[in-house]
Structure formats: structure tokens, C-alpha cells
C-alpha positions in Angstrom: 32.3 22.3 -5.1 29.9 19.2 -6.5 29.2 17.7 -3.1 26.7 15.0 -4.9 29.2 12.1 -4.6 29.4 12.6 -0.7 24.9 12.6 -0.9 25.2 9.5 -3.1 27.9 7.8 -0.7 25.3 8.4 2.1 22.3 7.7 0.6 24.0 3.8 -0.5 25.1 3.8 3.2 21.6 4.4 4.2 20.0 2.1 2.0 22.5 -0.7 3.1 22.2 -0.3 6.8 17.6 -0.3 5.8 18.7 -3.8 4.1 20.7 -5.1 7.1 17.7 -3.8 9.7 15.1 -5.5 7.4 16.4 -8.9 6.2 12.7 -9.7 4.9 12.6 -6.6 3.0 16.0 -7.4 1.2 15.0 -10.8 0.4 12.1 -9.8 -1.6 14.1 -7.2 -3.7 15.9 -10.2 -4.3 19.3 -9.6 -2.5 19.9 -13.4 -0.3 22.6 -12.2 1.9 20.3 -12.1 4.7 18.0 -15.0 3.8 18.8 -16.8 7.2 17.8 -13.7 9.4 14.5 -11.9 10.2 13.4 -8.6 11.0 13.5 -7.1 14.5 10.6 -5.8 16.4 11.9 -4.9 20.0 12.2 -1.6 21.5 15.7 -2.2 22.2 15.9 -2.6 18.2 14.1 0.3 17.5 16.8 2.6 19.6 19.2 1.0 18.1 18.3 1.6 14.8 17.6 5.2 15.8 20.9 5.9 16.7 21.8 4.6 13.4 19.2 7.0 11.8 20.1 9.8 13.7 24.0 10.1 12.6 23.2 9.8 8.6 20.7 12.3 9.2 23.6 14.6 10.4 26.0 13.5 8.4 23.5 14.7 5.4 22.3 18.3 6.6 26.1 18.6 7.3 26.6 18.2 3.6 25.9 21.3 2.0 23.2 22.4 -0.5 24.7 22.5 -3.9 21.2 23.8 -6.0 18.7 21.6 -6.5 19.5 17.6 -4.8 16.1 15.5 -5.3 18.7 13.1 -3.3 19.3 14.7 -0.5 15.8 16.5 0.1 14.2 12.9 -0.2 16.8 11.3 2.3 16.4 14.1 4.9 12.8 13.4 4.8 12.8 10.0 4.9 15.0 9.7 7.7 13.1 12.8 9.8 9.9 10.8 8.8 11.4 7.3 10.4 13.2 8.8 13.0 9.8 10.7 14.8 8.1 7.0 14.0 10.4 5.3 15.9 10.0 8.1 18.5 6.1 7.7 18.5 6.4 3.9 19.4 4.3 3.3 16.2 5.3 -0.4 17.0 2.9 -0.5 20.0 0.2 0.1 17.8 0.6 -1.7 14.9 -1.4 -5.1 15.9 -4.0 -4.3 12.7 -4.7 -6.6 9.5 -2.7 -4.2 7.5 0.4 -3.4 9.3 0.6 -6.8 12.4 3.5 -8.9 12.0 1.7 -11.4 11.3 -0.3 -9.7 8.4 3.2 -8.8 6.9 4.5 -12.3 7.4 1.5 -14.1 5.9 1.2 -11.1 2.9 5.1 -11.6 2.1 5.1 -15.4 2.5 4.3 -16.0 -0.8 6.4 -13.7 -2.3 9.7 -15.1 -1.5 12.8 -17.3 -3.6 14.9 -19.6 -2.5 16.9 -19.5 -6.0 20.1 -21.3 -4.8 20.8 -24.4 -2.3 22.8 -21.9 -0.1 19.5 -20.0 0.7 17.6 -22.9 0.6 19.4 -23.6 3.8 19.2 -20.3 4.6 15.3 -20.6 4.7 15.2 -22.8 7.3 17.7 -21.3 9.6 15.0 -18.1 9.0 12.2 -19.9 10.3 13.7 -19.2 14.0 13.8 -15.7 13.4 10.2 -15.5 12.4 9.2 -17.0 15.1 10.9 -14.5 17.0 9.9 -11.5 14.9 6.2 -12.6 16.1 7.1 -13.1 19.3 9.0 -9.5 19.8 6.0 -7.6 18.3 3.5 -9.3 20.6 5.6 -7.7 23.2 5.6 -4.6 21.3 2.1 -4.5 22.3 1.8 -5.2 25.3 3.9 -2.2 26.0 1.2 -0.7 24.3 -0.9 -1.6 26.4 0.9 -0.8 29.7 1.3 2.9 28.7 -2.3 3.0 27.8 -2.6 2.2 23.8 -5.2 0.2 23.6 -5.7 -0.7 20.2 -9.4 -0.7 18.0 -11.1 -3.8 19.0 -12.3 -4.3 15.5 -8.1 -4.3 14.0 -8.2 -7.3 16.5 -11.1 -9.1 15.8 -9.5 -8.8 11.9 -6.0 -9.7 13.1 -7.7 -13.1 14.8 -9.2 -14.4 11.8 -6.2 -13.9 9.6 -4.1 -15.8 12.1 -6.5 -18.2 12.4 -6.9 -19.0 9.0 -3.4 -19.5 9.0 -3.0 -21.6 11.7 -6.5 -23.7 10.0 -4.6 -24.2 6.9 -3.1 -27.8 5.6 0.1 -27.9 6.5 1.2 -29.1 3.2 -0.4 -25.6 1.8 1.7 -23.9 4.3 3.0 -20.6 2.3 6.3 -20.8 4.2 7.0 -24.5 3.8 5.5 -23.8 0.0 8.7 -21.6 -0.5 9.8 -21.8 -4.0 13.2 -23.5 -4.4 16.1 -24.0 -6.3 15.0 -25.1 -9.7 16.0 -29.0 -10.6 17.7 -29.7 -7.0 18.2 -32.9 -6.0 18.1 -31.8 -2.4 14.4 -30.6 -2.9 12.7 -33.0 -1.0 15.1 -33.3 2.1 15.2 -29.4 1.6 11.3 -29.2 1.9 11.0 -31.5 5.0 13.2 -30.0 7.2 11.5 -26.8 6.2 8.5 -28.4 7.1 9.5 -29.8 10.3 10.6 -25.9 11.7 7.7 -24.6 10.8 5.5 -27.3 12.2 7.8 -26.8 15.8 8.6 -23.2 15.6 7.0 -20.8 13.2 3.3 -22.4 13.8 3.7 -21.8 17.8 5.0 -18.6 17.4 2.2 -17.7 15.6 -0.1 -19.7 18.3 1.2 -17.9 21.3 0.8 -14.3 18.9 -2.6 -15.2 18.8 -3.0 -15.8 22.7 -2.0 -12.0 23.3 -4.0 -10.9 20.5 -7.1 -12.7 22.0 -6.2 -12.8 25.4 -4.7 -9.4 26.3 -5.5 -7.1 23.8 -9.0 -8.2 23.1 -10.3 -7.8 26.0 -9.0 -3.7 26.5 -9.7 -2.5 23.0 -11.1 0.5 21.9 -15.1 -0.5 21.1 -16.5 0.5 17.9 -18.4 3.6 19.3 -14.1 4.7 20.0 -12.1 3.4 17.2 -10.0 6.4 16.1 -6.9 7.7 17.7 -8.9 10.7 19.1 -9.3 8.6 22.1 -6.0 7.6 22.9 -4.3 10.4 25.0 -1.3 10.9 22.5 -3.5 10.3 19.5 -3.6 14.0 18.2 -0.1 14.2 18.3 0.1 10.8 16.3 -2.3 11.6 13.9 -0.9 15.0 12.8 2.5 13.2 12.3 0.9 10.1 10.4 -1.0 12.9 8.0 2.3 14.6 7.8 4.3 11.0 7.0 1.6 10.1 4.1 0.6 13.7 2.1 4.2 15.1 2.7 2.4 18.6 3.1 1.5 20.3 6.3 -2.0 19.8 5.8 -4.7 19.6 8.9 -7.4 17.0 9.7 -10.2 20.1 9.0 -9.0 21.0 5.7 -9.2 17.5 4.3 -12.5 17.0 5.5 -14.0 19.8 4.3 -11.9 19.0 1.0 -13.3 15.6 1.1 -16.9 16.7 1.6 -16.6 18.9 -1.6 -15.7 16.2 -3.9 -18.7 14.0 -2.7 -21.3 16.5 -1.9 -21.0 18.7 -4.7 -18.1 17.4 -7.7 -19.0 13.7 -8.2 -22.9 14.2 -8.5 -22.8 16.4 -11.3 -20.5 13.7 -12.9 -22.5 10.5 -11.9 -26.0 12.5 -13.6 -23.9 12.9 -16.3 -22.8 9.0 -16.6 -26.0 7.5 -15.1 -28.2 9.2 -17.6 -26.9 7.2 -20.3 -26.0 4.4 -18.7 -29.2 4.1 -17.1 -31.5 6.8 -18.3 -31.7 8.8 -14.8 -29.6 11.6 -13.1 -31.0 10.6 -9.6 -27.8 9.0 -7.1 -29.9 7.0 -5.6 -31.2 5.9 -8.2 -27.8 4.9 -9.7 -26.4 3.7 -7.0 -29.1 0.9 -6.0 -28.3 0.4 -9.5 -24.8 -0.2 -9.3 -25.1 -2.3 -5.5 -28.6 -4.4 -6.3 -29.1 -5.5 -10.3 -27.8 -8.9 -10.0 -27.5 -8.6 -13.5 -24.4 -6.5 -12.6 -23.4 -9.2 -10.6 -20.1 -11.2 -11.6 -21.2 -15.3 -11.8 -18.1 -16.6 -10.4 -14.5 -15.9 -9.6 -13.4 -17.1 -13.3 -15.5 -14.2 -14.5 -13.9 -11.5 -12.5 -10.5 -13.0 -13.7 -11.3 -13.1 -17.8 -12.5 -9.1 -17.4 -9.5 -8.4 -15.3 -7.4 -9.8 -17.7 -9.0 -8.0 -21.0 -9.2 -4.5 -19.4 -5.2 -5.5 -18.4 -4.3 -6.5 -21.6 -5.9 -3.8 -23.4 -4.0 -1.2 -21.0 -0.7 -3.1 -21.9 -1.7 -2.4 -25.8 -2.4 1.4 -25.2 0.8 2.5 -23.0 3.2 2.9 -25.1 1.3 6.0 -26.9 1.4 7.5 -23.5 4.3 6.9 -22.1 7.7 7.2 -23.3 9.7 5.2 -20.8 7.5 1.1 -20.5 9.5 -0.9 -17.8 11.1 -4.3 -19.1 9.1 -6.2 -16.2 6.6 -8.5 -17.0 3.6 -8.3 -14.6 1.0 -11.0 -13.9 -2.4 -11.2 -12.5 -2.8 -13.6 -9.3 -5.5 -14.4 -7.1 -5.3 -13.1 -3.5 -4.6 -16.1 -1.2 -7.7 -17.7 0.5 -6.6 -17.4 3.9 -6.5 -13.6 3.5 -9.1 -13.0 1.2 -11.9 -12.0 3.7 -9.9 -9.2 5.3 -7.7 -7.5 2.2 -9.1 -5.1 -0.3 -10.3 -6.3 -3.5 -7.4 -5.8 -5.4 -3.5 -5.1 -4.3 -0.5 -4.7 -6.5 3.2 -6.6 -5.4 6.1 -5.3 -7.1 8.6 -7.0 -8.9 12.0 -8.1 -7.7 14.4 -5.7 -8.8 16.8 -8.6 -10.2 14.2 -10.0 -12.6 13.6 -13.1 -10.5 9.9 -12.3 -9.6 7.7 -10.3 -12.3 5.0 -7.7 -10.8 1.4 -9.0 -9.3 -1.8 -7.2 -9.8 -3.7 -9.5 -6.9 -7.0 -10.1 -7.3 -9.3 -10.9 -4.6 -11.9 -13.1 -5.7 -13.7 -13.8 -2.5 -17.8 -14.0 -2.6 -17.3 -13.4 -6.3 -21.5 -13.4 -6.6 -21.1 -10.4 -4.3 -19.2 -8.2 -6.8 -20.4 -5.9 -9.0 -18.7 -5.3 -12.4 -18.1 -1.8 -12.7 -15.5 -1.6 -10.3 -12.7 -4.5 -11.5 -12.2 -1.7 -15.2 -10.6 1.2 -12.7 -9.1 -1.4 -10.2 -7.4 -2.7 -13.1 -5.8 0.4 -14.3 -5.5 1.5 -10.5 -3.1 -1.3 -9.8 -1.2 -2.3 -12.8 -1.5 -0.6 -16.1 -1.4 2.5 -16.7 -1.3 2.8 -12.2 1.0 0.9 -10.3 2.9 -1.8 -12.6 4.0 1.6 -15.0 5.4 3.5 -11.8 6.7 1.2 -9.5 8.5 -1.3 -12.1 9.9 1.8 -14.2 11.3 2.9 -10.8 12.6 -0.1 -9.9 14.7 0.1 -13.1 15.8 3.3 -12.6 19.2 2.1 -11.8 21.5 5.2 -12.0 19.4 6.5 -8.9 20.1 5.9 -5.3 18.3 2.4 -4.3 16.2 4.2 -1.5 14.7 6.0 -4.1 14.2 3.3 -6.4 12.7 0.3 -4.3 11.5 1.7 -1.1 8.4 3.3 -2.0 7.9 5.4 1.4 6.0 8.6 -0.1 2.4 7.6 -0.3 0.7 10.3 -1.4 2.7 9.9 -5.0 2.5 6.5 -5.1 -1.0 6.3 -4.2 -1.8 9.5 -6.2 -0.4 8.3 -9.2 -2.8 5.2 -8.9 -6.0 7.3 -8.4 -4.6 9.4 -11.5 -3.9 6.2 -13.4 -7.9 5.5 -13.2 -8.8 9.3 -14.3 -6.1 8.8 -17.3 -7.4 5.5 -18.5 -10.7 7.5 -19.7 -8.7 9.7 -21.5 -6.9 6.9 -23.4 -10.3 5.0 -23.9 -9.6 1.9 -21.8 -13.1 1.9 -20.5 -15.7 -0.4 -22.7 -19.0 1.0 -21.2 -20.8 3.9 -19.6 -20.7 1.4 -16.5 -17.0 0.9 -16.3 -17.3 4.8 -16.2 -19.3 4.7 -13.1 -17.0 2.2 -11.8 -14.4 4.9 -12.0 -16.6 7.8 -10.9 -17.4 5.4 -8.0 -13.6 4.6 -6.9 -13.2 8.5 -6.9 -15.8 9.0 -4.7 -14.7 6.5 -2.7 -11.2 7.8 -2.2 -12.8 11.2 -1.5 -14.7 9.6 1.1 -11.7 8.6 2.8 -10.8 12.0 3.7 -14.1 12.6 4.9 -14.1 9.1 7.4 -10.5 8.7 8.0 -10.2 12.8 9.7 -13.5 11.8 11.3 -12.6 8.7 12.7 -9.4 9.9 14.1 -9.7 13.5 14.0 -13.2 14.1 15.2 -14.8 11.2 17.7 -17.3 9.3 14.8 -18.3 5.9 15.3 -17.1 3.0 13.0 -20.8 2.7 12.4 -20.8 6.7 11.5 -18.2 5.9 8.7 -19.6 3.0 7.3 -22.9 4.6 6.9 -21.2 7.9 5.2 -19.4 5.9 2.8 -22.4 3.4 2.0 -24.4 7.0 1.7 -22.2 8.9 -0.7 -19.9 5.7 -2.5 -21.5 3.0 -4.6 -19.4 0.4 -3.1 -21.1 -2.8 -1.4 -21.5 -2.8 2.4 -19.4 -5.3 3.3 -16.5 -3.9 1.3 -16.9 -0.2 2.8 -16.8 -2.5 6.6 -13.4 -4.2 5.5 -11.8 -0.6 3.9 -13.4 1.1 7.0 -11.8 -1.2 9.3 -8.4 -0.7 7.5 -9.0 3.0 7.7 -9.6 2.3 11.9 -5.5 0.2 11.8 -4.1 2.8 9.4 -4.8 6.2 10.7 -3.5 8.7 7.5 -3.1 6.3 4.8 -6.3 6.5 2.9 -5.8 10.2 2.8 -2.7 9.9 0.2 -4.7 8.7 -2.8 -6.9 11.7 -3.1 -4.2 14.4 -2.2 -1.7 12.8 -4.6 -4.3 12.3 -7.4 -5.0 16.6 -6.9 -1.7 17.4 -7.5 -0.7 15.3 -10.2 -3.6 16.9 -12.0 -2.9 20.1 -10.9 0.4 20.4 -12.0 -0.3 18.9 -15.2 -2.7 21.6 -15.9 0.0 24.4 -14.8 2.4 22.6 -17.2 -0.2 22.7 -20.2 -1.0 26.2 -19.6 2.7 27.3 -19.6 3.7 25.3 -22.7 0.2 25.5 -24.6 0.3 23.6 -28.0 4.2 22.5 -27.0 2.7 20.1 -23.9 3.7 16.8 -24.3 1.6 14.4 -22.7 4.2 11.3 -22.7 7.4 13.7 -22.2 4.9 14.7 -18.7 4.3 11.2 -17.9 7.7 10.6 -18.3 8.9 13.6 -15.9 6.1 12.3 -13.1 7.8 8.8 -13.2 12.0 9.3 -14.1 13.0 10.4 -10.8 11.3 6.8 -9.0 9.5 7.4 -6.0 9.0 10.9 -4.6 7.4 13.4 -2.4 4.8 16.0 -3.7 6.9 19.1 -3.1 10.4 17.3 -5.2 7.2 16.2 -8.1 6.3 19.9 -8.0 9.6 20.8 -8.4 10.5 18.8 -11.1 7.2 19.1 -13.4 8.0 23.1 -13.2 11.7 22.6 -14.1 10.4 20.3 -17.1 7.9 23.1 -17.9 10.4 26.1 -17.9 13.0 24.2 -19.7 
């Protein structure tokens, strides 16, 4: 009996209920019916929603197998991977610049519609809930704290500045009172003052008394820099091997990705970087080639116009080349924005948004354009490519549009190591379709590899293995030509996101490996765009469903 319609039944249940416990998260796919409420970050919440969790988990496995269901295996991983978060009381440690409640708030702010007068109104009854949101997680961490999870004093010194250089800002730059409205309303002004006025009364306190934990409570019993990884926290191994788990989707260990990680940048990458460096710069010595890279200021960009005009010609280009490598091209548009100035200091140097699956907001490659003199230019090529074309615009945009799948497996982006993966592998490709200009956009790219392979040295030796935060910054300056400071803020985000980093280089190996299994089984039949094409159709997955699928592609 075909038992698919009872999966795809669930799966929509599932997906509805993730809308309802995440009001924020609906809003920016573009669905309003929860524009007047926020998210939830209590424990009493969290048991509540695991409940939830718990019985479509059952009701799935009780479902049975009928061959292959990429549906149901991604749902019954998904919901095992939620359910032992929720378990782990994640919550309690998530005070970081990456995943805070504030960093989410301040990161989404700008991302959100008001399209219609109804959820104009809506907006400002949110504002509450916000305030609330911020107020719950602060809690959250002081749990934390009583059962003895300190957090990494550095995530809080980060999480401090962002807040406040939010709370610093004009209030007539306020993101949240900037909210973009209904277009030609004559209620605008009334509209925007009222928003204004809850904001100024509720939202800016909130995130006032926020920071007063995170500098009054947490500060002072967090983990010092000489203890910064989970290691030290007495649950932390059990933590970490879930959080590796969560973000590779393969039962890999903290040892085997270091040691994985220390082949790539002790013994791999060298051979490549002589290779480059000779001709870009007429020597095979790394050092040489690196100091090269970090130190000619003639490498230097002048200003932050400069990074933008090459960002946008290496885009642009990318945009020209795709369709002779890719059969499905996704309808969005996507556009290149610069990172916000009140986060700038403590993000990466480039991020990609998504766009709204209704068409209302294209995708964003975000570019950070903070101490612009600072920057080199042989990174912005591969950061290019990384985050929008061929990399993350191509997958996550073509997902999106996928709309004969199950929404979870469209919009929710959970599996890391193939999102992430395909963005490393988007960098790799783009020399194969001739995207880079020069020998030192090459290194650029040779340099983002190593640096992703240094993450699964530092990140397993932060948490994993006792190092210092000074131990990994000076590993990654030592083996990655990437500027100091930018190895201290990724370093830092390696310290608040224990298993993330590790996704990029894992991913990126098997989408090469199993394009190289594919080619060898179809020989002169391989079909570079009917393989891209495979990777991408079935939206966002997990490496053992990608495996899968490329090998059914290949037999057939």
C-alpha cells in the first residue's frame, strides 16, 4: 500500500505546528498570520513543544517504510535531532553573537514586511512579544547558570557590544521602527509613530535589562579564554558529540576530524598554494605567500565602495555563467547589501539571507564592509561564489521553489553539512567554470579552503581537546592566510557555536566524492548539469539521503 500521502499529511502537520512555535520564522518566509506574536524562549515552552515533537515523531515511525521516502527519513531526523536539543537545554547556552536572542532579533530585524495595514497593526502588537522573547531567554540563562553552564566569557563580551550598539543607535535608524510598510498607505505616519512609541517603552528596555544579565550575571562567571570550549563544562562531551552529530549528519568523532583537518592544511593545501604562489608571486614558500596575501597594502581594498564594485562583477559574472552548469536557475532575484553597521564588527565578512518564499523579499548576499582598508582582495572572488552564485543563492532559492515538496524540506534549511558543503563546493566549482580573473583570486580560494579545514582542526580542539582561544587563533593565523582580526571574530564564533564550522568541510568532501563515484560509473555519459541538478532537486538534505540519491541518478 502507497503510505506517502499519510508521510506528506505529517510532514505539513509538522511544518505548521514549526510555523505556529516560531511566529518570527513564519513572518520572514512571508506567511503574516502570526505577525502580532513572537517566538517563545521558556523552558516551559520548550516541554511543551517537545511533547508536540515527540507524538509526530511516533506517528511517523508508525508509518511504515514503503522503499525509499527522502520524506520521511529527513522528518525522522529532524525531529530526533530537535527533540535531544530541547533535551540538552541548548537554550541555556545560547547567549553567543551568533545564536543570542538578541543577535537573532537584531540579524532578522531588517528582514521583515509589513505588506498590508492588517500586519502593519500586527507589528506593533509584536513589539510586546519581543520584549518578552528577550526577557524569557535571559532567564534561559540564568538557568544556565544555576546548573553550572557558564558560558565563554568572550561570546559575552561579543554579545555586549552588539547590544550595545543597538541600544547607541538613533532611534529614528531603529531597524524595528524602520520596518517596511504597506506601500502608498495613508496610515504610514500614524502607523510608524506608534511603532515608534513601543519600541522606545518596550522593546529598547527589554533589550536594556538583557543586557544587565549579560553584563551583570553572566559576565562575571564565564569561562576565561584559557577555558572557552565545552570540554570544561561537566556535560560538554555529551553536548558536543550530539552538536557534531546535529551538523555532519554522520557518526563522526571529534579525533577523526582533527586529524582529517590536519591533513588538508599540513600536507594537501601546500602543495596547491606552491603551485598558485609561484605564478602569482614567483615563490613556492607559505610564508612567503602568505605575508604576501596579509601585508602588501597593494592588495589592500581603498574603501568599502571598492569591495562592493568587485563583489558585484565577480556576482554578475557568476550570474552569466550558471546556466551552462545548471539545468534548474531559480526565478528569485538576489541582491548584494551591506551588513548593517551596528553588527558589522562581530559578523563574518560576508552572510547570505534567503529569499521569501512568496516573492516579496529577493535573496541577500551581505557584505560586510567594515575596516574596508583592512581587507585584502583575494578573498571577496570565493566569498562571492561561496554565498550567492554558483553557492548559496543557486541552492537555497531553487529549494525554496521546489514547491511539490514538503515545506520542511524546502524552507527550513536544518542540515548544515549540505548546505554549508555545497557553499565550500560552490568555491571549488567556480574554478572550473573560470569565474576567477587572477592567480590571486585563486589563492583567495585556496585560502578559504584552508580555512574551512582549519576549522576542524580548532573547533575539535577547542571543544574536544582543552586548547586555549589564544591556541586557535594562533593555528589558524599559522596555517590560513586570513587577517588576524578576522580569524579572532570566526574563532570566537567557533567558541558560541560548538559543531558548526565543522559542516563546511565534511559537506564540501562528500559532494566531491560522490561526484567522482558518479563520473567513474557513467564515464563519457556524466552529465555535469544533470549532477548539479540531482544535488539540488530534492531542496535541503542530509549527506546520507544526497548519497542516496546521486547513486540512484547514477544507476538509472
Amino acid at each position: 500500500m502507497d503510505r506517502s500521502g499519510d508521510v506528506r499529511a505529517v510532514a505539513d502537520e509538522y511544518w505548521e505546528a514549526r510555523l505556529e512555535e516560531s511566529p518570527l520564522l513564519a513572518s520572514f518566509l512571508g506567511d503574516h498570520r502570526y505577525d502580532d506574536r513572537a517566538d517563545e524562549a521558556s523552558a516551559d515552552a520548550d516541554h511543551r513543544r517537545r511533547r508536540k515533537w515527540a507524538d509526530l515523531r511516533q506517528r511517523m515511525a508508525e508509518i511504515p517504510a514503503d522503499g525509499v521516502d527522502e520524506t520521511r527519513e529527513l522528518l525522522l531526523g529532524d525531529l530526533d535531532d530537535t527533540i535531544r536539543q530541547i533535551d540538552l537545554r541548548l537554550a541555556e547556552l545560547q547567549s553567543d553573537q551568533m545564536q543570542g536572542a538578541h543577535a537573532g532579533l537584531l540579524m532578522m530585524a531588517g528582514q521583515l514586511r509589513a505588506p498590508e495595514p492588517e500586519h502593519a497593526e500586527m507589528a506593533v502588537t509584536r513589539i510586546g512579544g519581543l520584549a518578552r522573547l528577550l526577557d524569557q531567554a535571559a532567564q534561559r540563562y540564568r538557568e544556565g547558570l544555576a546548573a553550572g553552564r557558564t558560558p565563554a566569557k568572550i561570546n559575552v563580551t561579543r554579545s555586549l557590544s552588539q547590544v550595545d550598539g543597538y541600544l547607541a543607535s538613533p532611534a529614528e535608524r531603529d531597524p524595528f521602527v524602520r520596518l517596511a510598510g504597506p506601500p502608498d498607505w495613508d496610515g504610514t505616519d500614524a502607523w510608524r509613530a506608534r511603532l515608534a512609541d513601543a519600541v522606545r517603552d518596550e522593546l529598547r528596555p527589554a533589550f536594556a535589562r538583557y543586557r544587565e544579565v549579560l553584563a551583570g550575571e553572566l559576565a562575571p562567571a564565564a569561562r576565561p579564554d584559557d577555558r572557552p570550549g565545552l570540554c570544561h563544562l561537566a556535560d560538554g562531551e555529551e553536548i558536543y558529540r550530539a552538536l557534531i552529530e546535529a551538523h555532519t549528519g554522520l557518526p563522526l568523532t571529534a579525533e577523526e576530524l582533527h586529524e582529517f583537518g590536519l591533513d588538508e592544511v599540513t600536507k594537501k593545501l601546500p602543495v596547491e598554494f606552491a603551485e598558485v604562489g609561484e605564478r602569482a608571486f614567483g615563490t613556492t614558500a607559505l610564508t612567503e605567500i602568505f605575508a604576501r596575501l596579509l601585508d602588501d597594502t597593494d592588495l589592500r581594498y581603498r574603501d568599502g565602495e571598492e569591495i562592493v564594485a568587485h563583489a558585484r562583477r565577480c556576482f554578475e559574472a557568476a550570474r552569466a555563467a550558471m546556466g551552462e552548469w545548471f539545468g534548474e536557475l531559480p526565478r528569485a532575484a538576489c541582491e548584494l547589501t551591506p551588513v548593517p553597521d551596528y553588527l558589522a564588527p562581530d559578523v563574518p565578512p560576508a552572510y547570505y539571507m534567503p529569499p521569501a518564499p512568496d516573492g516579496s523579499r529577493p535573496g541577500q548576499y551581505m557584505v560586510n564592509l567594515h575596516d574596508p582598508t583592512g581587507r585584502g582582495r583575494s578573498g571577496t572572488a570565493t566569498m562571492t561564489f561561496h554565498e550567492a552564485i554558483p553557492g548559496h543563492h543557486l541552492q537555497l532559492a531553487i529549494a525554496s521553489e521546489r514547491t511539490g515538496l514538503p515545506a520542511f524540506r524546502r524552507l527550513a534549511h536544518r542540515h548544515t553539512a549540505f548546505v554549508e558543503g555545497w557553499g565550500l563546493y560552490a568555491e571549488r566549482l567556480s574554478d572550473e567554470m573560470g569565474l576567477y580573473e587572477t592567480d590571486l583570486d585563486r589563492l583567495g580560494m585556496l585560502g578559504a579552503d584552508a580555512w574551512r579545514a582549519c576549522r576542524l582542526v580548532v573547533d575539535t580542539g577547542l571543544h574536544a581537546m582543552g586548547w586555549t582561544r589564544q591556541q586557535a587563533i594562533d593555528f589558524m593565523v599559522e596555517h590560513a592566510p586570513i587577517d588576524r582580526d578576522t580569524i579572532t571574530v570566526e574563532v570566537d564564533r567557533y567558541i558560541g557555536m560548538p559543531g558548526q564550522a565543522l559542516a563546511y568541510k565534511v559537506g564540501q568532501r562528500e559532494i566531491l566524492r560522490l561526484r567522482e563515484e558518479a563520473r567513474a560509473a557513467l564515464g563519457a555519459g556524466f552529465d555535469i548539469k544533470g549532477f548539479h541538478d540531482t544535488a539540488l532537486g530534492a531542496a535541503t538534505v542530509s549527506l546520507p539521503v544526497l548519497r542516496n540519491r546521486v547513486r540512484a541518478w547514477a544507476g538509472a
